[in-house]
C-alpha positions as CSV (number, residue, x, y, z in Angstrom):
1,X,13.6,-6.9,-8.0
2,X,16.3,-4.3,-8.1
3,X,17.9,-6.2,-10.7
4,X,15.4,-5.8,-13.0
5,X,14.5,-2.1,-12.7
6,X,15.8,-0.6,-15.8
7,X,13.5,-3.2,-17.5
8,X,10.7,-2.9,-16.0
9,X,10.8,1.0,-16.4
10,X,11.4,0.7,-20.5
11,X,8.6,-1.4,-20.7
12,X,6.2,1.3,-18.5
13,X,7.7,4.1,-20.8
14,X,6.6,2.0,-24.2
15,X,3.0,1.5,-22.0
16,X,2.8,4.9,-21.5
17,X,4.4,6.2,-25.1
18,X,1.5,4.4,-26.4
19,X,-1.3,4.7,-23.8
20,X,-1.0,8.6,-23.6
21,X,-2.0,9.0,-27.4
22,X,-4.3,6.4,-28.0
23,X,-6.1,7.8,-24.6
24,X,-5.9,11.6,-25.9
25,X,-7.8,10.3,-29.0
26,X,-10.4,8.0,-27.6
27,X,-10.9,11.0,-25.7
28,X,-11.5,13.4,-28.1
29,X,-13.8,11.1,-29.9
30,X,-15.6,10.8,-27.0
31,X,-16.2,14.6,-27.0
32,X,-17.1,15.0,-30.3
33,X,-19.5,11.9,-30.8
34,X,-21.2,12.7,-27.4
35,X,-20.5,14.8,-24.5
36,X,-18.6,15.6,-21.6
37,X,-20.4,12.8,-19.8
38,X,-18.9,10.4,-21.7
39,X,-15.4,10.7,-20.5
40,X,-16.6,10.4,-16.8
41,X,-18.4,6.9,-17.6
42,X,-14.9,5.7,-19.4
43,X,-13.2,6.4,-16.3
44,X,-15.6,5.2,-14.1
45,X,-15.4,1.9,-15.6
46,X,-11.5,2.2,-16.3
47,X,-11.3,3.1,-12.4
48,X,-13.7,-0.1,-11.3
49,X,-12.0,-2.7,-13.8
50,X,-8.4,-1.4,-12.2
51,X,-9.7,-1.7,-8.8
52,X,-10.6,-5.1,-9.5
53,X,-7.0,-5.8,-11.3
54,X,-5.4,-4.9,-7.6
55,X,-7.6,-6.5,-5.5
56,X,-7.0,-9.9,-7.3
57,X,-2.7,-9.2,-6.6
58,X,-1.6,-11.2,-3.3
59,X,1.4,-9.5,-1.8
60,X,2.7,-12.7,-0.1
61,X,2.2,-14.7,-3.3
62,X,4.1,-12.1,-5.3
63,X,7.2,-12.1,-2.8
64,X,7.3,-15.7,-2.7
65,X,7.1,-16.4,-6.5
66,X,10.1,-13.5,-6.7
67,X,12.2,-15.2,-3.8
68,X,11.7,-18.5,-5.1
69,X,12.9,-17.3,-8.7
70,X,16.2,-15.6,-7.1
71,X,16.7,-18.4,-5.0
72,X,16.6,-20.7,-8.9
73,X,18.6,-18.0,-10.7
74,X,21.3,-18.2,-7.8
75,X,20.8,-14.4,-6.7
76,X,20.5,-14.7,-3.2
77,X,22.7,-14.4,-0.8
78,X,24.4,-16.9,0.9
79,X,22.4,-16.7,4.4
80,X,19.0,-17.0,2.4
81,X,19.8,-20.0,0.6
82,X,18.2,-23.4,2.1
């Protein structure tokens, strides 16, 4: 919701201010423990388990659940109320 933007996008910078190190260290621990191959199996998996994480996400269950949330918190406008 456009209302909510600015929060949303401090909470993916904190994800991301924390995901990007922790990654680049796993990472290099990878590398040095192993090999190369390593890395490409984590992201296999990473890439297959976020796959599944989107498949499982209903557009029309999403919408509804933020209209029906609007509708409570009296943001719509007048010609979408019922």
């Amino acid at each position: 919701p456009q209302a909510e933007t600015g929060f949303y996008t401090g909470l993916q910078s904190f994800a991301l201010s924390i995901a990007a190190p922790l990654t680049a260290w796993i990472t290099g621990a990878l590398v040095n423990d192993g090999s190369y191959r390593r890395i490409f199996a984590v992201c296999s998996v990473s890439l297959l388990a976020a796959l599944i994480a989107l498949a499982t996400l209903r557009l029309e269950d999403a919408a509804g659940q933020i209209l029906r949330r609007d509708r409570d918190q009296g943001r719509l406008p007048a010609e979408k109320r019922c």
